[in-house]
Phi, psi and omega in degrees: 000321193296316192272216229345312154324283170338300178295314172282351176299302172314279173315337154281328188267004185264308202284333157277333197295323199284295187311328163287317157290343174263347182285316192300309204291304192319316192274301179029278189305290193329326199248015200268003163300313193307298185318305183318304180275340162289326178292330177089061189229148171137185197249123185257130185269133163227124171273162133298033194246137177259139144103042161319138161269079154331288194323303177277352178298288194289002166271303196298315164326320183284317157301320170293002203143295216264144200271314174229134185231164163213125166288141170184145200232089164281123201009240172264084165207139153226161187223130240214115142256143176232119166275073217235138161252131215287336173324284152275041148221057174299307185264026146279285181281325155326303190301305190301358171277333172275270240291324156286330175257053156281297183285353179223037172003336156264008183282159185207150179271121198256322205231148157243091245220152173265123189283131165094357209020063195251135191253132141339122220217152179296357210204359182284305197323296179304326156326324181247000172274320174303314179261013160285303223314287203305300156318287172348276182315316179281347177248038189231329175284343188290301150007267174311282198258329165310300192259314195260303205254007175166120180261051202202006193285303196288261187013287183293335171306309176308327157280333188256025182257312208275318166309324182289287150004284183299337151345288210243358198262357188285308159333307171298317184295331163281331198284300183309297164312325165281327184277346161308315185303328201241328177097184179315320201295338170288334193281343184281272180010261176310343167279298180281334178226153189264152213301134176225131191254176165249178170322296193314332187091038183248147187286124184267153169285148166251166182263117203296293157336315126344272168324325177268343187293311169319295177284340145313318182310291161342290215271321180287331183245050189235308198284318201277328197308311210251029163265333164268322175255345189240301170175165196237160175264116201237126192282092179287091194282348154223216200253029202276342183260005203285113041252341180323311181228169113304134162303126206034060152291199107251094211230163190270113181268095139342125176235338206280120163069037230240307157325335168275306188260163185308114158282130180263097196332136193106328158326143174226131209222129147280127173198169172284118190285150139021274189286333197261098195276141205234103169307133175259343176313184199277315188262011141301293185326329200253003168252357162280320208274323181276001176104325182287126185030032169297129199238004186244103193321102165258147170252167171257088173278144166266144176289123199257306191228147192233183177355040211118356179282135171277088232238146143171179222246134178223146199286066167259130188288322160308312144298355184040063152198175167296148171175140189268141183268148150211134176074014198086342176230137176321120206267124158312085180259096174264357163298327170271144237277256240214131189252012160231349163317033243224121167308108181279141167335113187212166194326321175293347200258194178233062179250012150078186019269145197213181161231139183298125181268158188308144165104338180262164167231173173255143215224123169217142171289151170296329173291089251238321173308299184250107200173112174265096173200216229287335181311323198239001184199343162100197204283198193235139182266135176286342188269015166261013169296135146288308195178169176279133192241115170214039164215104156259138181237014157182158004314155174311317179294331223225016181284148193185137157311141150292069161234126158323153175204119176254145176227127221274107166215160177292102186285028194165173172215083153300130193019075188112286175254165189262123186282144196237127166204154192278141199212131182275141166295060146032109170257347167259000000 
């Protein structure tokens, strides 16, 4: 009889834990627009357009779905954020893209950006099934032990906090006393290391000095093994990658075997420019590999032009804007910040036409505008490559693998039908 309780006891409590998880995912779903927009997460559309009627725009949207949006029209550009994630609202932003150009026949979709730049990530499904998963599990223990199985919990806690206390405090109140006496190096002792007695039980002196030199010794070749061979943590001091990267990003540099793989156009490479002579005494030396109170300035660049490549930056005055030639034909960026924002090309510079020499690459920033690179100092030598940047791991919100991801929507509506073009997605 007892083992049947049990059992069925067991099965009441799955059976809330289950009832508490559909309940959580029901509102998730119900609310992830509401999340989206206080998180500022979602998609900014920027058209080609003049005079929208905002009013009827922002009716027609509330009809398709969506609870909140904002609008704004800067001289003929207007720009639509949706707190929508763009994966699965392909045909949500197509519609609202036929619905604009019905009314405005000449608008065209120029741009798509992740607002606050935040990406759908290959790996968020698992992410948000962890934290319903989680949530679930904390109001089912709350649940359970709060309420269902002792209503007396916060009490007793409450009691074995004041017992304890009362215990621990003579033991404490000695611990403080002693380290007025003996000073810090016992409070580091007894915090960091654990007590080693003799047969007696009597406490051996340890050699403290001896121990931490020993462990800094550790931790430093520890720290250069795997800054050399395998890859490093780079801090981002200005905006030369924007949008790409952000100021005080943070990203994961590749090193393993890193002379050995290929390098690719599109790649983002950490490296020494050129122009930056790089001290050889013994602690320069020991401060590229460790890291440590390292004073010699690397930059982060995308690889623009590669070997042999016929590179150069050419002007058009009818469009105002810019655009790299390689080989004679027009390089695709869809990645840089403005295609018209641009430091223009003036005699000093390195805007080609040239040919690359082996062994070099053309090193260029997204910002084009603010971007100290290969245009002001020439190509790049492969042996000032550090590494490769495929990681960023903070901010938390902006973690992300570094690959392109493009999504196939509609720019335009020409005779008739509606035109399909590919617009890369900010993935950080």
């Amino acid at each position: 009889m007892e083992k049947i309780k049990i059992i069925f006891a067991k099965k009441i409590k799955l059976i809330i834990f289950l009832i508490v998880f559909v309940l959580i995912c029901i509102i998730y779903n119900q609310n992830n627009q509401t999340l989206n927009y206080f998180l500022k997460r979602g998609v900014i559309l920027e058209y080609s357009v003049k005079n929208v009627n905002v009013e009827k725009l922002e009716n027609k949207i509330a009809d398709l779905g969506v609870k909140y949006s904002s609008c704004k029209q800067e001289d003929d550009i207007f720009y639509l954020a949706l707190p929508v994630k763009i994966d699965n609202q392909k045909e949500l932003i197509n519609n609202i893209s036929s619905y604009i150009f019905e009314i405005y026949p000449n608008s065209k979709l120029n741009d798509i950006k992740t607002l606050n730049n935040n990406y759908h990530k290959p790996y968020n499904s698992f992410l948000k099934f962890l934290g319903v998963f989680s949530v679930s599990l904390f109001v089912w223990i709350i649940l359970l032990y709060l309420i269902l199985d002792d209503k007396n919990f916060v009490k007793k806690a409450k009691e074995a906090l004041v017992f304890w206390f009362e215990n621990k405090k003579e033991e404490f109140f000695e611990f403080i006393k002693k380290t007025k006496e003996r000073g810090f190096v016992y409070f580091l002792k007894k915090i960091l290391f654990d007590e080693v007695k003799d047969e007696n039980g009597n406490e051996k002196e340890i050699d403290f000095t001896r121990e931490i030199i020993s462990t800094i010794l550790f931790v430093i070749v520890c720290v250069i093994v795997i800054r050399f061979f395998i890859g490093e943590l780079r801090w981002i001091p200005s905006g030369s990658m924007r949008y790409t990267i952000l100021e005080k990003d943070r990203v994961f540099v590749e090193k393993l075997d890193f002379p050995k793989k290929e390098i690719k156009r599109g790649d983002i490479l950490v490296f020494y420019p050129p122009e930056v002579q790089l001290r050889n005494d013994i602690f320069s030396i020991f401060s590229r590999l460790s890291g440590i109170m390292c004073k010699d300035m690397a930059f982060i660049k995308r690889v623009v032009g590669m070997p042999n490549d016929k590179f150069e930056v050419k002007y058009n005055g009818k469009l105002d804007e810019y655009k790299v030639y390689i080989n004679d034909e027009p390089l695709e960026e869809p990645y840089i910040a403005s295609k018209t924002d641009w430091t223009p090309c003036q005699d000093n510079m390195f805007c080609g036409p040239f040919i690359i020499p082996e062994g070099h690459y053309f090193m260029m920033g997204d910002n084009r505008g603010n971007s100290q690179d290969s245009r002001f100092w020439g190509t790049l030598p492969k042996e000032r490559i550090i590494g490769r940047a495929n990681f960023m791991f903070w901010p938390i919100s902006r973690i992300n693998v570094m690959t392109d991801k493009y999504i196939e929507l509609y720019s335009k509506k020409q005779n008739g039908e509606f035109i399909n073009k590919n617009y890369i997605l900010n993935r950080y």
